[in-house]
C-alpha positions as CSV (number, residue, x, y, z in Angstrom):
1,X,32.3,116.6,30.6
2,X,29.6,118.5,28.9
3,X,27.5,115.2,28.2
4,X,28.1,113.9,31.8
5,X,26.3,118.1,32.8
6,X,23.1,117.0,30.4
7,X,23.1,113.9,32.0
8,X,23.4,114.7,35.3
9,X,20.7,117.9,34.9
10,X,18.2,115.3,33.0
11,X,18.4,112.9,36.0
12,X,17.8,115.7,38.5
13,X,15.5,118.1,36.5
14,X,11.3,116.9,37.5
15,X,7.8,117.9,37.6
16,X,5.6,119.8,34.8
17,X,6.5,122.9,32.5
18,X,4.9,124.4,29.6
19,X,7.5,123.4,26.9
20,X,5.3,125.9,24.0
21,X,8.3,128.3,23.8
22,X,5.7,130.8,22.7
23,X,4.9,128.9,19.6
24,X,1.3,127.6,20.3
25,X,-1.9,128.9,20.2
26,X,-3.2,128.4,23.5
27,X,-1.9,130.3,26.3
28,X,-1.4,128.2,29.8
29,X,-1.9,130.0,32.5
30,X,-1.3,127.6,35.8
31,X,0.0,124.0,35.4
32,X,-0.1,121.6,38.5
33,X,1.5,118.1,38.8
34,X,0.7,116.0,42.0
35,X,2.4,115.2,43.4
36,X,5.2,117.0,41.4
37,X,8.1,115.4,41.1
38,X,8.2,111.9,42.7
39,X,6.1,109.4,42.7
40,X,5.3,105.7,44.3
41,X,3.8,103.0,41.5
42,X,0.5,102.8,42.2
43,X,-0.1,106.1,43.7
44,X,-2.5,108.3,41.2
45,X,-0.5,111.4,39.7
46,X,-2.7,114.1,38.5
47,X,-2.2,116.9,36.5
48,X,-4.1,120.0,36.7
49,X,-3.9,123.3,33.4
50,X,-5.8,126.2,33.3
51,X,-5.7,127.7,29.9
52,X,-6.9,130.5,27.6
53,X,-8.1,129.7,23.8
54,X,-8.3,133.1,21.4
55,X,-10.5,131.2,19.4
56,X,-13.2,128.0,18.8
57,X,-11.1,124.8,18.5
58,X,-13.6,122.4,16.6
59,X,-11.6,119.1,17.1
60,X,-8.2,117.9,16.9
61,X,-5.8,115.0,18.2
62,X,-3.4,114.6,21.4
63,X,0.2,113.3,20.7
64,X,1.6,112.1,23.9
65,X,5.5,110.7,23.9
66,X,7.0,108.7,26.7
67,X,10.5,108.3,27.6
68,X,11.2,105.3,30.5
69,X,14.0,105.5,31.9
70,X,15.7,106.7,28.4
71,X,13.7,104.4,26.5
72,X,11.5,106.1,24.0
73,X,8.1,104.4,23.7
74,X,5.9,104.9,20.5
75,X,3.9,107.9,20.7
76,X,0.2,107.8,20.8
77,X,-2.2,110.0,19.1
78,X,-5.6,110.6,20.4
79,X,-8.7,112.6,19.1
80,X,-9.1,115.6,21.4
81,X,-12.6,115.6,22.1
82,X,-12.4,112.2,24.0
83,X,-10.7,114.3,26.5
84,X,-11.9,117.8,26.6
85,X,-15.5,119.2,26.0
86,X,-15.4,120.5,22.2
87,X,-15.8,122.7,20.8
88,X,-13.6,124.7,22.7
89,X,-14.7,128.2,23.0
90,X,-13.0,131.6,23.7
91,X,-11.8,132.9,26.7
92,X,-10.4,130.4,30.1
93,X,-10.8,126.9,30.4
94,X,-9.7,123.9,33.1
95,X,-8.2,120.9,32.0
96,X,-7.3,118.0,35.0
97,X,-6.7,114.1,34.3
98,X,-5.4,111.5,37.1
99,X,-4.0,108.4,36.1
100,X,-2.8,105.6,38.5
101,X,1.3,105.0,38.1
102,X,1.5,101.7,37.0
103,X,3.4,99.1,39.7
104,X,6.9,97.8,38.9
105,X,7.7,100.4,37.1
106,X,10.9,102.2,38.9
107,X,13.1,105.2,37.4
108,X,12.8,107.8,35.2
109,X,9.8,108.6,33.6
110,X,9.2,111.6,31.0
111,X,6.5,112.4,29.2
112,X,5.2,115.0,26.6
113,X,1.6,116.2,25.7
114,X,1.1,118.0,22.4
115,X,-2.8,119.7,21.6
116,X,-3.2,119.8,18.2
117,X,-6.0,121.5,16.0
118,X,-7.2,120.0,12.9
119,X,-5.0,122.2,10.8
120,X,-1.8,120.7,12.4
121,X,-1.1,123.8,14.3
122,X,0.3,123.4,18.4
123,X,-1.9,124.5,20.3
124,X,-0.3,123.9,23.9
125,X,2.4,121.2,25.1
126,X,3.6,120.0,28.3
127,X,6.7,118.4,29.7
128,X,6.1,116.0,32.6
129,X,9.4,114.5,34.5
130,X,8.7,112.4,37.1
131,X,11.1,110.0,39.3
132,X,8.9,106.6,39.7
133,X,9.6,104.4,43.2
134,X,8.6,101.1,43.7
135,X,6.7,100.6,47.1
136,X,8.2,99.2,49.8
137,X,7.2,95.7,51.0
């Protein structure tokens, strides 16, 4: 009964959350998913963070992990500095990416960003659920 809860909460739960727990460096301040929660392949999703760093971040890798419809993929690691301006400095910054949703995909799609320094150490991570809809014809 307990499983068919998870299972049921995991199908209905969607959009972006900060999924740090307190346990990273950097310090988000506003996430935004759009749109944020379902999406039609071949519509662009974007995904919008404002965030504060307490101190210069140098260079360090992305680790992002998808999940399709319950079906974990390999994760890919990136180096940070293809996608943000480094060094990172002190104080606020603005992250924002749009990616197109690729067509014939359909279901559930999760997917989690981790910001790493070059020490190893988190510095922000994100949670992305999405429900995926093919396009009518």
């Amino acid at each position: 009964m307990v499983s068919l809860a998870l299972i049921a909460y995991s199908l209905s739960s969607s959009g972006v959350s900060d999924c740090s727990n307190g346990k990273t460096l950097f310090q988000i301040t506003n996430l935004n998913l759009d749109p944020p929660s379902t999406v039609m392949a071949g519509q662009n999703v974007s995904l919008s963070l404002l965030y504060n760093s307490p101190q210069v971040i140098a260079n360090g890798t992305i680790k992002t992990s998808v999940t399709y419809n319950f079906i974990p993929f390999t994760p890919i690691v990136s180096n940070l500095c293809d996608s943000v301006n480094c060094p990172i400095s002190v104080g606020q910054h603005e992250s924002s990416s749009s990616y197109p949703m690729p067509t014939g995909l359909s279901g559930s799609l999760k997917t989690r960003i981790v910001w790493y320094d070059d020490a190893d150490e988190q510095l922000l991570c994100i949670d992305i659920a999405l429900k995926v809809q093919n396009k009518k014809r």
